[in-house]
C-alpha positions in Angstrom: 26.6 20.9 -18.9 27.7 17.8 -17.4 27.3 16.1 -13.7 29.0 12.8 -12.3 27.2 10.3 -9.4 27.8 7.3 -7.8 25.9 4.8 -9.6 24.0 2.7 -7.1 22.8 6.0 -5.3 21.1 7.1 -9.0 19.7 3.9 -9.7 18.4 3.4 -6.4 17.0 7.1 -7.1 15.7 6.5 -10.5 14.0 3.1 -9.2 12.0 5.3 -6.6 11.1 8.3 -8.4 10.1 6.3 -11.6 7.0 5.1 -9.5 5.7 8.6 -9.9 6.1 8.5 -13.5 3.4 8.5 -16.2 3.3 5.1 -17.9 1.3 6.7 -20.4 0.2 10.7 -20.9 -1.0 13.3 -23.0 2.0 15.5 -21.6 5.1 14.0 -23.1 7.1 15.3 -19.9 5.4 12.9 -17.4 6.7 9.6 -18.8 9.8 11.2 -17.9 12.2 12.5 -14.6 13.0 15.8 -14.0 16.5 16.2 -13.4 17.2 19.9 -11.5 21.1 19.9 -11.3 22.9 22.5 -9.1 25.9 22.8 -7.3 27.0 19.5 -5.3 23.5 17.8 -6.3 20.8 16.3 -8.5 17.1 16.4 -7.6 15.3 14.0 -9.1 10.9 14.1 -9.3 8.5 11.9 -11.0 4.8 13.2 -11.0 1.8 11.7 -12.9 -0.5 14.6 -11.3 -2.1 11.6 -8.4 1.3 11.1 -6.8 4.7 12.5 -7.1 7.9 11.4 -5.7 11.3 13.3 -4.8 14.9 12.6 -4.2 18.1 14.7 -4.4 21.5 12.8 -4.3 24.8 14.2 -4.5 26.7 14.7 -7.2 29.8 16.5 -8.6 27.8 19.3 -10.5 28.2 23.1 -10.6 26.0 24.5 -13.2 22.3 24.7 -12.7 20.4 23.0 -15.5 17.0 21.6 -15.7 15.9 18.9 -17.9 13.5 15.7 -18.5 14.7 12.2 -19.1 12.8 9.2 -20.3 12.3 7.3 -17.3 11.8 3.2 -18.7 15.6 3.8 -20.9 17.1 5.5 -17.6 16.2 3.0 -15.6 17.3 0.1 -17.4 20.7 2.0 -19.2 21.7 3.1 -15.8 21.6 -0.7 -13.9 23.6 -1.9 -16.6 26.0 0.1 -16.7 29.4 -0.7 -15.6 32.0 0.8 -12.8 31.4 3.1 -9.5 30.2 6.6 -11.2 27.8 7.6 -14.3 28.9 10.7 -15.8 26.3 12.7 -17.4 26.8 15.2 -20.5 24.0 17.2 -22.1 24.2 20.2 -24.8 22.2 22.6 -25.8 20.3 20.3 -28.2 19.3 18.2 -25.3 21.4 15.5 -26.3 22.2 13.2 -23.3 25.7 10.9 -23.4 26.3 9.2 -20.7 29.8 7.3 -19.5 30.9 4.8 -16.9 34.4 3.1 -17.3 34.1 1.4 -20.6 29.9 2.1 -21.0 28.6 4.7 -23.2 25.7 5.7 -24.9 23.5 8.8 -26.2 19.9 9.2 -25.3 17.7 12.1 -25.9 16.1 14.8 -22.9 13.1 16.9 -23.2 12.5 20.4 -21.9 11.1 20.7 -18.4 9.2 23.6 -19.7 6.1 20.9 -19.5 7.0 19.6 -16.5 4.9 20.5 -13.7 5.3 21.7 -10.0 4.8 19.5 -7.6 1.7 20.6 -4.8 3.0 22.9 -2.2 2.6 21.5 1.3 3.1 24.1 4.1 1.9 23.0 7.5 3.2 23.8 10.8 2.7 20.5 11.9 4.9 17.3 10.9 3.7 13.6 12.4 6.0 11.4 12.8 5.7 7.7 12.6 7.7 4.7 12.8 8.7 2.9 9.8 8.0 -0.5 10.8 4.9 0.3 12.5 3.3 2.3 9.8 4.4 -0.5 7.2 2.7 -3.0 9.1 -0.7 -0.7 9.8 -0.7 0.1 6.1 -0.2 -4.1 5.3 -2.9 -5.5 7.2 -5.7 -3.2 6.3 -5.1 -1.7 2.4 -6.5 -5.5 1.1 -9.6 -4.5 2.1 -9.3 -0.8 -0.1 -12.5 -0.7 -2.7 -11.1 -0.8 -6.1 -14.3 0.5 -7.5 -14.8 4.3 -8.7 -18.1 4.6 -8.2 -17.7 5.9 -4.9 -13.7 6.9 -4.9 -13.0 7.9 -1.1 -13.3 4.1 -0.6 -10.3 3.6 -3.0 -8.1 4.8 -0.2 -7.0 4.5 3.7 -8.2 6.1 6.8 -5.8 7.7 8.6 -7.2 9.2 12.3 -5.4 9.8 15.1 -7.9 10.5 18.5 -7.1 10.2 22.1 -3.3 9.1 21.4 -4.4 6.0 19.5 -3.7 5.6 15.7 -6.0 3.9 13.9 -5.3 3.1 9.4 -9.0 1.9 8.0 -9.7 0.3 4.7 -13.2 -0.9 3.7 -15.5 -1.5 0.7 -19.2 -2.8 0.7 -18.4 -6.2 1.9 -15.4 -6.2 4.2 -13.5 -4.0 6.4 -9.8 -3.9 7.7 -8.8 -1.6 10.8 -5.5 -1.7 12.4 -4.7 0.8 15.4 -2.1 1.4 17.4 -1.2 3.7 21.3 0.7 6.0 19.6 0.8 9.0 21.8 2.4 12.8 20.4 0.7 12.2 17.4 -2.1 14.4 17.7 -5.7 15.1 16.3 -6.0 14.3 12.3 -8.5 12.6 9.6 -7.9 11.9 5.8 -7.8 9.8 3.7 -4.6 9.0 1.2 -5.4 6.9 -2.0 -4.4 3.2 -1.9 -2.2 3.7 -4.5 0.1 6.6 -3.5 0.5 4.5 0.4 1.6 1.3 -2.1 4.3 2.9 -3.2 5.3 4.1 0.1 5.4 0.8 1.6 8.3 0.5 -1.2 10.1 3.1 0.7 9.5 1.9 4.6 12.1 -0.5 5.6 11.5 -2.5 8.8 14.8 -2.1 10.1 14.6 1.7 10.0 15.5 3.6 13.1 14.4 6.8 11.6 10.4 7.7 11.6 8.7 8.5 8.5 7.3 11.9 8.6 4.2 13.6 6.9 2.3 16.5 7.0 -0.9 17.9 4.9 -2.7 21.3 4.4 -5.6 19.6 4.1 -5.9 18.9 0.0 -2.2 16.9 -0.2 0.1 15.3 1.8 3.5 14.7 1.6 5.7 11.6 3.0 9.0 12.4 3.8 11.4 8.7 4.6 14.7 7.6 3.5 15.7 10.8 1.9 12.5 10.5 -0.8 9.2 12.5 -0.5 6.1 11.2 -1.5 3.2 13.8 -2.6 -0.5 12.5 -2.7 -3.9 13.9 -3.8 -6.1 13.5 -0.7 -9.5 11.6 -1.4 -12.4 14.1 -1.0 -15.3 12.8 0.9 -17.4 11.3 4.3 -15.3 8.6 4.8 -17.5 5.6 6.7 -18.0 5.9 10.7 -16.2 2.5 11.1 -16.4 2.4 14.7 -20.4 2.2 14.4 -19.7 -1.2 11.8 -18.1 -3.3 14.6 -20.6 -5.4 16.5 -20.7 -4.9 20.1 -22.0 -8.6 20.7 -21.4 -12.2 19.8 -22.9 -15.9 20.6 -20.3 -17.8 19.3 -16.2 -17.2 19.3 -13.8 -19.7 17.8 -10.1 -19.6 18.5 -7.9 -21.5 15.4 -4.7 -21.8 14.2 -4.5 -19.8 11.7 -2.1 -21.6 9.1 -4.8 -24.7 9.4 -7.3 -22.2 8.3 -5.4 -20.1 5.5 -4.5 -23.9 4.2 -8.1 -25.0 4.0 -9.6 -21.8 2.2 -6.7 -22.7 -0.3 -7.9 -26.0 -1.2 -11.2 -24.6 -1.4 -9.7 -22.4 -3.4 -8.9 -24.5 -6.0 -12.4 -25.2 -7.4 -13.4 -21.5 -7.6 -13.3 -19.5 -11.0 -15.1 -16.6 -12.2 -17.0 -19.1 -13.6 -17.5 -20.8 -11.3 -18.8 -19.3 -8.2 -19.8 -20.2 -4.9 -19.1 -19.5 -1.1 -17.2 -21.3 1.8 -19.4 -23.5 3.7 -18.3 -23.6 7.6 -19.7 -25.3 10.0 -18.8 -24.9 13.8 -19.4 -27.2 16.2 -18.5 -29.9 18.5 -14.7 -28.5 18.7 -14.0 -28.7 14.9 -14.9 -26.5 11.8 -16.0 -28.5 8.9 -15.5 -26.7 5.7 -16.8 -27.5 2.4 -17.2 -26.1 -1.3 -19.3 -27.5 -4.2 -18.7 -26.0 -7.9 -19.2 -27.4 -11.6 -15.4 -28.3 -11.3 -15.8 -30.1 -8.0 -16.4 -30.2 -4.4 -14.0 -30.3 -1.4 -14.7 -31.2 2.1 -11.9 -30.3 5.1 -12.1 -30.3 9.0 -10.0 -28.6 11.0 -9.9 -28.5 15.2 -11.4 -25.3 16.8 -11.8 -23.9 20.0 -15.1 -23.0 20.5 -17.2 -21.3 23.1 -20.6 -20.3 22.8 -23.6 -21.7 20.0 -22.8 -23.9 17.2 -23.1 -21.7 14.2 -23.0 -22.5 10.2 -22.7 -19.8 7.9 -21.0 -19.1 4.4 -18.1 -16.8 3.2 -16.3 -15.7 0.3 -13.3 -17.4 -0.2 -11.5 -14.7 -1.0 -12.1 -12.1 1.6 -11.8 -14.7 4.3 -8.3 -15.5 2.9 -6.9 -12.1 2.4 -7.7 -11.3 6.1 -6.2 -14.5 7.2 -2.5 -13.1 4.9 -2.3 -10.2 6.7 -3.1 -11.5 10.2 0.4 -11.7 11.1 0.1 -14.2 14.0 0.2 -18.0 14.6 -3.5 -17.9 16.0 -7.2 -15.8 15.1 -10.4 -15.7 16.5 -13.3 -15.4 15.1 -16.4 -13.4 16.9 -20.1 -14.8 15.7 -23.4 -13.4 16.5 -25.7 -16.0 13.7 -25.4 -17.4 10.8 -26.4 -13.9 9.0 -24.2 -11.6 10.8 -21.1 -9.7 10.4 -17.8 -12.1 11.5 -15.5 -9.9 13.3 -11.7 -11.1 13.1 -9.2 -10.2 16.2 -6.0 -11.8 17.3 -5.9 -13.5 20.6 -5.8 -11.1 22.6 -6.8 -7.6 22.3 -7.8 -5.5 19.0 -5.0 -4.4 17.4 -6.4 -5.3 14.0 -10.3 -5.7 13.4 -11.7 -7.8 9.9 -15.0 -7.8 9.3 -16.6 -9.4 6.4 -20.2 -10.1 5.2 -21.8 -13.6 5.2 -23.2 -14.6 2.2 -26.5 -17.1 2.3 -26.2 -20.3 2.1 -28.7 -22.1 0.2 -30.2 -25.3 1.6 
């Protein structure tokens, strides 16, 4: 049995699909890739039984043969190989030898007797999405994902679609990220995909795409389908949070500032906060600046930065943190902050409009 392939399309393959694989399992066969050859083409799947990924390329191959390959040796033999094509040779031993120009070396396969089937996803109904825009909704709100498994349906991302707007949310017990979009066609839907699984789809999404990504789900998986990969994914069972009733309606004070100013100030502050040492952002709005300072056992820091600010003077404390991984994903030159007291939710916008919403909880100052 033996099959040749160009070798950039099988390392750009085996550099996908490995992010599906097992690093470590119970089931020998899921550190590894299934390789299902037939004629003019190799599929190539990775499943660790949360996500599984799945490409076919094509290849100059007409037997059918179905085998598992370690994935870590694969991927690092196959980039360093040398010339245009990898020929692959297998015999009934499952003894692998693989050739390119003056390159050759012998690995070992496994059965694929172990190997399981990836979930079945039959639904009538296929969304489509563009790439750039569902990279960019998945970016600004996934920092905000729980990592906790105490309550797992937080370890993931909303996805709703209602009234032709899409909206991706992300929260935990302190924070919350929502990006939406007018996206009309799309729909009525609500799940939620783990945090891990959409990770390794942003891997996949390029922002110069022309092509949507597509998925569809029968209500227990979903499936991903861009670039010529598909993506499988447990859906999180579970109420997910009503977000919409977490965003305050009201505010007293709003602050307009640039937003590198502030992302540079919550990284000095930054600096004199450990695990050991603890201890929240101090910020103080008023009289068109925010002052900003931060005491620890390794020091203290204090900044000022100019603010536009209408409404009450307001102090109140933040984790440094949270406040800066909102400010990353922003994605624009200015923010503005919504205030209703020192002890209230701080809602995060751009300028103008909504089109991403942070909110993170204050934490009491002393003194």
């Amino acid at each position: 049995m033996q099959f040749t392939c160009n070798r950039n399309e099988i390392c750009n393959a085996i550099s996908h699909v490995m992010k599906g694989v097992s690093v470590k399992s119970t089931i020998p066969a899921l550190e590894g890739i299934c390789f299902q050859m037939e004629e003019g083409a190799v599929t190539l799947t990775g499943y660790d039984l949360e996500i599984g990924i799945r490409t076919r390329i094509a290849a100059d191959c007409h037997e059918n043969f179905t085998c598992v390959l370690g994935a870590r040796l694969l991927n690092e033999m196959t980039r360093r190989m040398t010339g245009e094509s990898i020929t692959f040779e297998i015999d009934e031993n499952l003894n692998v030898r693989l050739s390119s120009d003056d390159t050759k070396c012998a690995i070992s396969a496994m059965s694929a007797e172990e190997f399981p089937d990836l979930p079945v996803v039959e639904s009538t109904t296929r969304t489509a999405v563009s790439q750039p825009l569902l990279r960019s909704m998945i970016q600004q709100s996934s920092f905000a994902a729980s990592v906790k498994e105490d309550k797992p349906i937080l370890t993931g991302l909303l996805f709703e679609s209602e009234n032709n707007t899409f909206y991706v949310v992300a929260m935990d017990r302190y924070r919350l990220a929502l990006r939406q979009e007018p996206v009309s066609e799309l729909g009525t839907f609500r799940f939620v995909v783990p945090k891990k699984a959409l990770s390794e789809l942003i891997g996949m999404l390029r922002d110069d795409a022309e092509t949507p990504c597509e998925f569809s789900t029968n209500g227990k998986h979903i499936v991903f389908s861009v670039n010529g990969f598909e993506l499988f994914a447990r859906l999180l069972e579970g109420q997910f949070h009503n977000f919409r009733s977490s965003i305050p309606a009201d505010e007293k004070t709003s602050v307009l500032l640039n937003t590198k100013d502030i992302i540079a100030c919550a990284e000095r502050c930054a600096l004199f906060i450990n695990d050991k040492n603890k201890a929240p952002m101090r910020c103080v709005f008023a009289d068109g600046t925010l002052d900003i300072s931060c005491k620890t056992a390794v020091g203290e820091i204090h900044d000022r930065i100019p603010a536009d600010i209408s409404g009450e003077a307001v102090t109140i404390g933040f984790s440094n943190k949270y406040l800066l991984e909102a400010l990353r994903a922003c994605e624009c030159d200015k923010v503005r902050l919504h205030m209703s007291g020192s002890n209230k939710v701080i809602k995060i916008t751009p300028p103008e409009g909504e089109s991403f919403v942070y909110l993170i909880m204050p934490i009491q100052l002393k003194g």
